[in-house]
C-alpha positions as CSV (number, residue, x, y, z in Angstrom):
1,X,79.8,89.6,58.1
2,X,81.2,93.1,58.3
3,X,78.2,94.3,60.0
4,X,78.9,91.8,62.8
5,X,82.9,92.7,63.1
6,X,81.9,96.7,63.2
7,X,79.0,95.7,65.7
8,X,81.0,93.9,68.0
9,X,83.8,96.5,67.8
10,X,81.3,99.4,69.0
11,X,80.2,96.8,71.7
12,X,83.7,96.1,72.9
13,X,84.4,100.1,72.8
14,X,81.1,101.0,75.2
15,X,82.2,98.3,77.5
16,X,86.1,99.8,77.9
17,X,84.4,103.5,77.8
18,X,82.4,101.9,80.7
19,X,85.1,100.6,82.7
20,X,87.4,103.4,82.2
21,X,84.0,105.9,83.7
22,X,83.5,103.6,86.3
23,X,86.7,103.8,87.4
24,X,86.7,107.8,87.9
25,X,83.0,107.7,89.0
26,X,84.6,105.5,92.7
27,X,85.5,107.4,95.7
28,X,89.3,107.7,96.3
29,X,89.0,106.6,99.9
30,X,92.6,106.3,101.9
31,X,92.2,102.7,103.2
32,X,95.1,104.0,105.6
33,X,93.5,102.5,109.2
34,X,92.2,99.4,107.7
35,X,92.0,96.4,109.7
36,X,94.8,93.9,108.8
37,X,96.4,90.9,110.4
38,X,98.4,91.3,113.7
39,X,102.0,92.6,114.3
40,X,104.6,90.1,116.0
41,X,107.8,90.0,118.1
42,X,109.6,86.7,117.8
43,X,112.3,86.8,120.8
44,X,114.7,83.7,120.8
45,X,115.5,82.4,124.6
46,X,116.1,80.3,127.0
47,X,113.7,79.0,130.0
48,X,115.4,78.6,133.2
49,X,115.3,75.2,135.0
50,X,114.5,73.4,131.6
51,X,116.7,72.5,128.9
52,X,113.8,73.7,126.6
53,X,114.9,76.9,124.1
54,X,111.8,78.7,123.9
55,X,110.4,81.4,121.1
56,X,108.7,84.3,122.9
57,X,105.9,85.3,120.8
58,X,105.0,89.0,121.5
59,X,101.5,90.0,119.3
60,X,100.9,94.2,119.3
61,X,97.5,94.4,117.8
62,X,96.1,92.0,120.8
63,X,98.6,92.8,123.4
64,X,99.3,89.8,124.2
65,X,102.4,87.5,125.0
66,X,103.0,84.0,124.6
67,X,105.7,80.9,124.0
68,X,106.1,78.3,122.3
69,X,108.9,75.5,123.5
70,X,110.2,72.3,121.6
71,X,111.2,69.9,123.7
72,X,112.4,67.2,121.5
73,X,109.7,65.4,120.1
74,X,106.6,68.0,119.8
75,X,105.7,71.9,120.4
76,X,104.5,73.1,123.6
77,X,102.3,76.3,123.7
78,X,101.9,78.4,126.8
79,X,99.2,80.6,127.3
80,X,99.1,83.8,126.5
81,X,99.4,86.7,129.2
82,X,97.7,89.9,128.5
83,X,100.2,92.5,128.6
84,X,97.9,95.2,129.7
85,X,96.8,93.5,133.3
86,X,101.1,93.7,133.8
87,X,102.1,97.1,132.5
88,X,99.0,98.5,134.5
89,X,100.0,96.8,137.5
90,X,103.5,98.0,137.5
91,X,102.1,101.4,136.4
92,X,99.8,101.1,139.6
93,X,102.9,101.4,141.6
94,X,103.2,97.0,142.2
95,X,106.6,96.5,142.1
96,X,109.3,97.4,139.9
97,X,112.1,99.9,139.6
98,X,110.8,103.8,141.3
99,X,107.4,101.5,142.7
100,X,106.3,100.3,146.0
101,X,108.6,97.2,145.7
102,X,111.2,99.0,144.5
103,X,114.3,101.3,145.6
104,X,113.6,103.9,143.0
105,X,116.6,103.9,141.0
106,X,115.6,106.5,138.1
């Protein structure tokens, strides 16, 4: 019976001496840039002509924008807009403060 015990205990022993090894044998890899779920902006507000108060759903990693309105008995989504087509257009000089639309007032 005590052969058992001191058997298992060696057993038990290799298998921590293992683990502990193992665990200094790994790469220490910064996981700094790992993908992970989107950012988003919630902006409260209010959609004019409608009663409607919509949530303004603003998601960095995908650049895009979106809403969501209740209007009393259900959620209506709108489609999301791709923020770069809009900031590249008003970069592009199409409208806007200081663009071809514009007065330039910067």
């Amino acid at each position: 019976m005590r052969s058992k015990v001191m058997w298992a205990l060696i057993a038990l022993n290799v298998v921590l001496l293992a683990g502990l090894i193992g665990q200094w044998l790994k790469p220490n890899a910064a996981m700094a840039q790992a993908n992970r779920p989107s950012d988003y902006i919630l902006i409260p507000g209010m959609v004019q002509g409608s009663p409607a108060q919509a949530v303004y759903i603003i998601d960095t990693q995908n650049q895009l924008l979106s809403a969501r309105t209740f209007n009393g008995r259900g959620f209506n989504d709108i489609k999301p807009i791709p923020l770069n087509r809009i900031f590249n257009a008003a970069g592009a000089g199409g409208g806007g403060p200081g663009g071809a639309g514009g007065r330039g007032g910067f």
